[in-house]
N, CA, C and O of each residue as an XYZ file, in Angstrom:
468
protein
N       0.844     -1.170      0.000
C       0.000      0.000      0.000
C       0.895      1.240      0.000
O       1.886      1.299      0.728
N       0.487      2.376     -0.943
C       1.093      3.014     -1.006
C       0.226      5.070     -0.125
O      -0.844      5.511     -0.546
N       0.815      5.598      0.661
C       0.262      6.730      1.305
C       0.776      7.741      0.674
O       1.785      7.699     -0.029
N      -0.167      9.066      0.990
C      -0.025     10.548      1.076
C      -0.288     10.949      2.515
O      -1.347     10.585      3.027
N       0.498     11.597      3.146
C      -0.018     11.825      4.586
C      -0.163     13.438      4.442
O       0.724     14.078      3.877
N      -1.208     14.005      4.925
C      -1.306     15.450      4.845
C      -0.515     16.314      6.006
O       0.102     15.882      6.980
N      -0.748     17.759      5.560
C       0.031     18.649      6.535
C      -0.316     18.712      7.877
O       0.401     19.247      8.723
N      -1.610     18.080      8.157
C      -1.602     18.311      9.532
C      -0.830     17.370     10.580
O      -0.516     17.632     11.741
N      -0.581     16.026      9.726
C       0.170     15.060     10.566
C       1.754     14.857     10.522
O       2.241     15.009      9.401
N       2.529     14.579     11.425
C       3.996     14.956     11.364
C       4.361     13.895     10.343
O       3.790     12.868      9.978
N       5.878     14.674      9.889
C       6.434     14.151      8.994
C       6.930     12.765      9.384
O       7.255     11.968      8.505
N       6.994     12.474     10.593
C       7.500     11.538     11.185
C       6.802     10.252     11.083
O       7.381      9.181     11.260
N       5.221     10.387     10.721
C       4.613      9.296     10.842
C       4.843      8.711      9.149
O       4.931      7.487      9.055
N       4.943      9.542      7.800
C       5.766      9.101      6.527
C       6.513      8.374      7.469
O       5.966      7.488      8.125
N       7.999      8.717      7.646
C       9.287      8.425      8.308
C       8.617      6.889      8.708
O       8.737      5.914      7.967
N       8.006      6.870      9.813
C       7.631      4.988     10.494
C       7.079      4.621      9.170
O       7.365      3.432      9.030
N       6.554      4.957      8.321
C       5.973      4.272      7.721
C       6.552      3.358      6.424
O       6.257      2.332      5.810
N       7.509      4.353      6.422
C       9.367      4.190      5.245
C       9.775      3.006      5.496
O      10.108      2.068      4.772
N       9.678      3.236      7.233
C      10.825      2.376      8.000
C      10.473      0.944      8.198
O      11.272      0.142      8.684
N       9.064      0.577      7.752
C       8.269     -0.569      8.192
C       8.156     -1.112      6.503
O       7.823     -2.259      6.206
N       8.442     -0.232      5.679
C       8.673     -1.091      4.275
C       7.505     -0.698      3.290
O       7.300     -1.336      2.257
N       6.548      0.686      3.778
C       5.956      1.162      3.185
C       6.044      2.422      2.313
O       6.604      3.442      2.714
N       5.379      2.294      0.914
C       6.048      4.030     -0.088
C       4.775      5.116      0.909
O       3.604      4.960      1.253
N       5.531      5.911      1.032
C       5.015      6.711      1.773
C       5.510      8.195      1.290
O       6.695      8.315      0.979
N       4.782      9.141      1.230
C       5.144     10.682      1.500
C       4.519     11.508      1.849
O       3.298     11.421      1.982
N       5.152     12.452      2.071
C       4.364     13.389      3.148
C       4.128     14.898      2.451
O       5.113     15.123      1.747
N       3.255     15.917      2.401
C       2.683     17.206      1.473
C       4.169     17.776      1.938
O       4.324     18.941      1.570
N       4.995     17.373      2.467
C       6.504     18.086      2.627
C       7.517     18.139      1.528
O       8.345     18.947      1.107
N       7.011     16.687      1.186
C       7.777     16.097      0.058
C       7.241     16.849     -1.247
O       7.894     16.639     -2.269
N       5.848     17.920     -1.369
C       5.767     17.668     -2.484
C       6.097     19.193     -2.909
O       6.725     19.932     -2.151
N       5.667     19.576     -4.075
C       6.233     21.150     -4.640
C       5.563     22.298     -3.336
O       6.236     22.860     -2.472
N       4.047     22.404     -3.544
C       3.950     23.257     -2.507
C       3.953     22.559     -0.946
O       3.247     23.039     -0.060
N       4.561     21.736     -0.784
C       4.915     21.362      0.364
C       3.371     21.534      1.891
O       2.230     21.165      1.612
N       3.589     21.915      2.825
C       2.134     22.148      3.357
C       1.092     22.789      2.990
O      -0.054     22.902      3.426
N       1.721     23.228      2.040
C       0.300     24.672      1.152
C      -0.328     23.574      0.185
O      -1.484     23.781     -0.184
N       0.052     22.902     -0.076
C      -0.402     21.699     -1.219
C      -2.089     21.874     -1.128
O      -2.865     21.622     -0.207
N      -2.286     22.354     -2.332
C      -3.795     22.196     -2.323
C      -4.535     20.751     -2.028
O      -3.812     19.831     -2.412
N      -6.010     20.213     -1.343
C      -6.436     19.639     -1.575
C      -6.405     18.628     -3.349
O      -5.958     17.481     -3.365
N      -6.848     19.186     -4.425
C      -7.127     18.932     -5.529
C      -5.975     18.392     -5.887
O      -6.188     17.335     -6.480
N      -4.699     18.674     -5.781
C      -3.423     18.528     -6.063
C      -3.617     17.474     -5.461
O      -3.627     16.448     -6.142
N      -3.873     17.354     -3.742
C      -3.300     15.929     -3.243
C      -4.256     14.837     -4.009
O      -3.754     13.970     -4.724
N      -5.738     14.948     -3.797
C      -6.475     13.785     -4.851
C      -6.080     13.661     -6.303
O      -6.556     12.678     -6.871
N      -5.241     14.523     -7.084
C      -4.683     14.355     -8.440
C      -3.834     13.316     -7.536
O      -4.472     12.366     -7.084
N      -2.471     13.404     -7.232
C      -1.520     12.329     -6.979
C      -2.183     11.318     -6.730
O      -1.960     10.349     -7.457
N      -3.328     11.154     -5.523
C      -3.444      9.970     -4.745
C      -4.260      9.425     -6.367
O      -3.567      8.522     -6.835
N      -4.833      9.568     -6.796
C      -5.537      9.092     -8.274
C      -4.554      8.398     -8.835
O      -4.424      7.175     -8.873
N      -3.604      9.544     -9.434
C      -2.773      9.047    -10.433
C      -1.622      7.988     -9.909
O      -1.162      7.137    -10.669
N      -1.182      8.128     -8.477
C      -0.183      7.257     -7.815
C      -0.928      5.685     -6.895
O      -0.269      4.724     -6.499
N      -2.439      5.874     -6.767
C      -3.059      5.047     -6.299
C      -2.389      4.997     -4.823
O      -2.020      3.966     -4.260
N      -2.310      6.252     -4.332
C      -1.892      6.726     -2.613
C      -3.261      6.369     -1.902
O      -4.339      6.365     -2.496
N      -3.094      6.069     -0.560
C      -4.339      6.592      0.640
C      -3.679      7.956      0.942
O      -2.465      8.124      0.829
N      -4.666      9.066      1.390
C      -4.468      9.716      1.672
C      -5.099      9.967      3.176
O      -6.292     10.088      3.457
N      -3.652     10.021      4.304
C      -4.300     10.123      5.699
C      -4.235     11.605      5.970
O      -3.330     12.319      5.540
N      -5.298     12.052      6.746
C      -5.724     13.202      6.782
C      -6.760     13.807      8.148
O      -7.816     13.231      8.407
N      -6.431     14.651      8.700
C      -7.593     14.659     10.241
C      -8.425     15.652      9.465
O      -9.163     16.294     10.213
N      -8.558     16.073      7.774
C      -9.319     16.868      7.156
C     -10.731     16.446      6.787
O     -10.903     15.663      5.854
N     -11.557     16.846      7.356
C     -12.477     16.311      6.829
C     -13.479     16.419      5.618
O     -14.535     15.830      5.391
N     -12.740     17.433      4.880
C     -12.838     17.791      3.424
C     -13.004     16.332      2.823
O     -13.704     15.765      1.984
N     -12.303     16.129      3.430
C     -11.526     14.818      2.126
C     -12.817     13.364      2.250
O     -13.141     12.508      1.427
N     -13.187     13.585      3.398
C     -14.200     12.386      3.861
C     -15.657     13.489      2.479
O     -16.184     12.727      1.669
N     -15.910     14.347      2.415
C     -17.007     14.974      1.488
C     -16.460     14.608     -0.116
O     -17.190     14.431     -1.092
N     -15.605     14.574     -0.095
C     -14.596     14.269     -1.534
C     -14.867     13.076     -1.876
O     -15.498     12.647     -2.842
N     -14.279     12.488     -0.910
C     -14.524     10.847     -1.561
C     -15.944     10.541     -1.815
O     -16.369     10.045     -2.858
N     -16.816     10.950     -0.541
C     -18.716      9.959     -1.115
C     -19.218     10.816     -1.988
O     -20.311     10.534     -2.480
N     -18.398     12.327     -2.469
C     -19.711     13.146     -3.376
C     -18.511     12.606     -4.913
O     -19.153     12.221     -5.891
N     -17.313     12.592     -5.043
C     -16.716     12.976     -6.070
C     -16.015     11.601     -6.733
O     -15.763     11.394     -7.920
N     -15.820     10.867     -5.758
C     -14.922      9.364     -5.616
C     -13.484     10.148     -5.017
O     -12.641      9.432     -4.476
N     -13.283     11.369     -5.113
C     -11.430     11.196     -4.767
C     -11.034     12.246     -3.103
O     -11.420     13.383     -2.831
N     -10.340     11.501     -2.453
C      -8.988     10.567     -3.632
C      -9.257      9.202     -3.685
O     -10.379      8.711     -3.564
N      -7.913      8.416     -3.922
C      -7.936      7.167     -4.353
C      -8.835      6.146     -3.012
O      -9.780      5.365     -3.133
N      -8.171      6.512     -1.970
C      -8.713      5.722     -0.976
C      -8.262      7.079      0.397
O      -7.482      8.030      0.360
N      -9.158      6.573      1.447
C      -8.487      7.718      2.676
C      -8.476      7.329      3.683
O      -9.475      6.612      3.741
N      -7.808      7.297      4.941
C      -7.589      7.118      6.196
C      -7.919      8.417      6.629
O      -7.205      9.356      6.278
N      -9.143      8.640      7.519
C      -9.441      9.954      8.326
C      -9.183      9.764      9.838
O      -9.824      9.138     10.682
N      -7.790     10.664      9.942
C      -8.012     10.350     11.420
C      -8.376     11.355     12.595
O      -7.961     12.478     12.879
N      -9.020     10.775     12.986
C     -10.474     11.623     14.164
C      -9.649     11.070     15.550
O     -10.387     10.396     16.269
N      -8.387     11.213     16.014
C      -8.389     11.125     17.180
C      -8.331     12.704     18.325
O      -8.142     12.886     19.528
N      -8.531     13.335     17.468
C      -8.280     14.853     18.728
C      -6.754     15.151     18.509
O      -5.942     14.753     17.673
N      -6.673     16.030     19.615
C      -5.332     16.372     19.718
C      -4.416     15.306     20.546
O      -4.555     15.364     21.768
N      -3.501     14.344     20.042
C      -2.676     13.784     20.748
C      -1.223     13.635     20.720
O      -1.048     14.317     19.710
N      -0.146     13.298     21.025
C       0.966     13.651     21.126
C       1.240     12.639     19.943
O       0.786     11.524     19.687
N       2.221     13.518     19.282
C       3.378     12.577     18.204
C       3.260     11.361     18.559
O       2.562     10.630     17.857
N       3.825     10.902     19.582
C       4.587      9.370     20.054
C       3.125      8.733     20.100
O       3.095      7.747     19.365
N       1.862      8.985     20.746
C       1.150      8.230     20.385
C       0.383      7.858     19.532
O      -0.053      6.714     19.402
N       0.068      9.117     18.646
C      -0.199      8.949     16.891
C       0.681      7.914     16.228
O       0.208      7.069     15.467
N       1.894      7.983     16.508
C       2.662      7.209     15.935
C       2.317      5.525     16.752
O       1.973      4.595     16.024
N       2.435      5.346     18.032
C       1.888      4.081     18.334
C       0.682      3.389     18.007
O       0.667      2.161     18.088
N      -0.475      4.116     17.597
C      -1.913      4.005     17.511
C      -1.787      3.707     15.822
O      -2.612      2.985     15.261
N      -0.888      4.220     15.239
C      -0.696      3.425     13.749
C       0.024      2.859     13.507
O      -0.043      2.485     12.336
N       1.085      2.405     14.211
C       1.897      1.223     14.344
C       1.193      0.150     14.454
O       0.945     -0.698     13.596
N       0.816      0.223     15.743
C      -0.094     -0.837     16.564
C      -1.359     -1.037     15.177
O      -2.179     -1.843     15.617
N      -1.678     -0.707     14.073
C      -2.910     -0.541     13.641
C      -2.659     -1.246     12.327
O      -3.292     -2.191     11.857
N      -1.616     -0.610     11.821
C      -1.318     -0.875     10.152
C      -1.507     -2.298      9.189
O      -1.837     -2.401      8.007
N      -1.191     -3.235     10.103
C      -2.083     -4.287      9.342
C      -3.095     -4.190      8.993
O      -3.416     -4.032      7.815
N      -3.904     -4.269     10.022
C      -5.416     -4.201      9.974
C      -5.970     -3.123      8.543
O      -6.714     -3.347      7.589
N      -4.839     -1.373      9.176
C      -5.574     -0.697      8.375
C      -5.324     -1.139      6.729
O      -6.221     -0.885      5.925
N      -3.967     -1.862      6.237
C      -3.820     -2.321      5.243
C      -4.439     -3.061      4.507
O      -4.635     -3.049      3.292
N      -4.856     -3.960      5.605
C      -5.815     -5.203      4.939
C      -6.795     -4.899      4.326
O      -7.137     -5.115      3.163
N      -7.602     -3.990      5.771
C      -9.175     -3.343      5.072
C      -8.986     -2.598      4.015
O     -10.005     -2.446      3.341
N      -7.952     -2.028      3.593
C      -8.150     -1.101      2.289
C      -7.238     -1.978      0.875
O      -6.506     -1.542     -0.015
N      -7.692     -3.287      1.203
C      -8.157     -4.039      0.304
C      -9.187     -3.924     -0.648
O      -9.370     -3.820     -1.861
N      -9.942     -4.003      0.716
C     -11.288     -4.296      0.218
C     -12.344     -2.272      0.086
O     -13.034     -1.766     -0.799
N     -11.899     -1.799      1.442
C     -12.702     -0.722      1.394
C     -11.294      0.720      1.032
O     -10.072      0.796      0.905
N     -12.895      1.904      0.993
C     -11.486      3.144      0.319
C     -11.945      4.100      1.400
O     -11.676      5.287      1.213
N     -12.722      3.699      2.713
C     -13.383      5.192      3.420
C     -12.259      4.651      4.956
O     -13.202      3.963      5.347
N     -11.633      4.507      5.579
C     -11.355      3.953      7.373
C     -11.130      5.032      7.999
O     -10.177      5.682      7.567
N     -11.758      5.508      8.994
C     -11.243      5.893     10.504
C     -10.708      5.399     11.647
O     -10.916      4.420     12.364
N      -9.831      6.490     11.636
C      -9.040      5.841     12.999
C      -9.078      6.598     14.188
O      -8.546      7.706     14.263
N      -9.806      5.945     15.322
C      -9.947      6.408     16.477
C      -8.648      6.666     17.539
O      -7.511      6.890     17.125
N      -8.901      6.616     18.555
C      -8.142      6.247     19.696
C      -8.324      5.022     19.824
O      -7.403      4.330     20.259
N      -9.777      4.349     19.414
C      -9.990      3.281     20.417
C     -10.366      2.029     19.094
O     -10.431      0.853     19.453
N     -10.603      2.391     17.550
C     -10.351      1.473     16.872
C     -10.569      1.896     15.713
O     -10.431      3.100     15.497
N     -10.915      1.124     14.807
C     -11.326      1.184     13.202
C     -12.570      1.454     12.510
O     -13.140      0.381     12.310
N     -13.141      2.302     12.121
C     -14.002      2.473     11.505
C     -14.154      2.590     10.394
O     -13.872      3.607      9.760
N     -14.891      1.016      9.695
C     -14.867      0.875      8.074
C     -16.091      1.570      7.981
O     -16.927      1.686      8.878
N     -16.156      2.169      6.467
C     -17.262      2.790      5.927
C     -16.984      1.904      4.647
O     -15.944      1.733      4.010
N     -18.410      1.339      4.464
C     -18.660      1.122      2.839
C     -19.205      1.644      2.421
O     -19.400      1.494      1.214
C-alpha cells in the first residue's frame, strides 16, 4: 500500500511508515509542500493510487460526493501527542492495510477502526 499523509500530521509518521517497508510521502515532500492544495493531493493519490491520511475532513465529502482521492484514512483522534499517533498506527497498520483491500473510506480512532462502505 502506497500513502499521502497530509500537513496536519507529522512528517514523522511518513518516516515509520518508510521504516516498516511502506512508499510513503508526506505534502513536505511535495512542490507546494504544506500549502499543497487539496485537488493537487487527490490528483496524486488518483494518479499514484496513494491513501491519503488526513484529520481533514474535506476529504471524507470528496470521496462519497466525487470518488477522490484514491482511498483515505481519516483520522479523528483529537489532539494527541506525536509518540502516540505514531503508536496508535503502528499498533494498527495491518489491519488498516488489509481493510483497504477491500474498502477506500477507514477511521481511525483512539480506540479502533471504523470501516465505511
Amino acid at each position: 500500500m502506497k500513502y499521502l499523509i497530509d500537513a496536519q500530521l507529522p512528517k514523522r509518521l511518513s518516516v515509520a511508515l518508510q521504516n516498516i517497508g511502506y512508499d510513503s510521502v508526506h505534502t513536505l515532500d511535495l512542490p507546494d509542500q504544506n500549502r499543497t492544495k487539496d485537488r493537487y493531493i487527490n490528483t496524486v493519490s488518483l494518479k499514484e493510487q496513494r491513501v491519503v491520511i488526513s484529520k481533514d475532513s474535506d476529504f471524507i465529502d470528496s470521496i462519497l460526493i466525487s470518488g477522490k482521492p484514491f482511498k483515505l484514512l481519516y483520522v479523528a483522534t483529537g489532539n494527541i501527542s506525536n509518540t502516540k499517533l505514531l503508536k496508535l498506527f503502528l499498533d494498527n497498520i495491518q489491519e488498516i492495510d488489509h481493510s483497504f483491500a477491500t474498502y477506500r473510506l477507514i477511521e481511525l480512532t483512539p480506540e479502533t477502526l471504523i470501516i465505511h462502505q
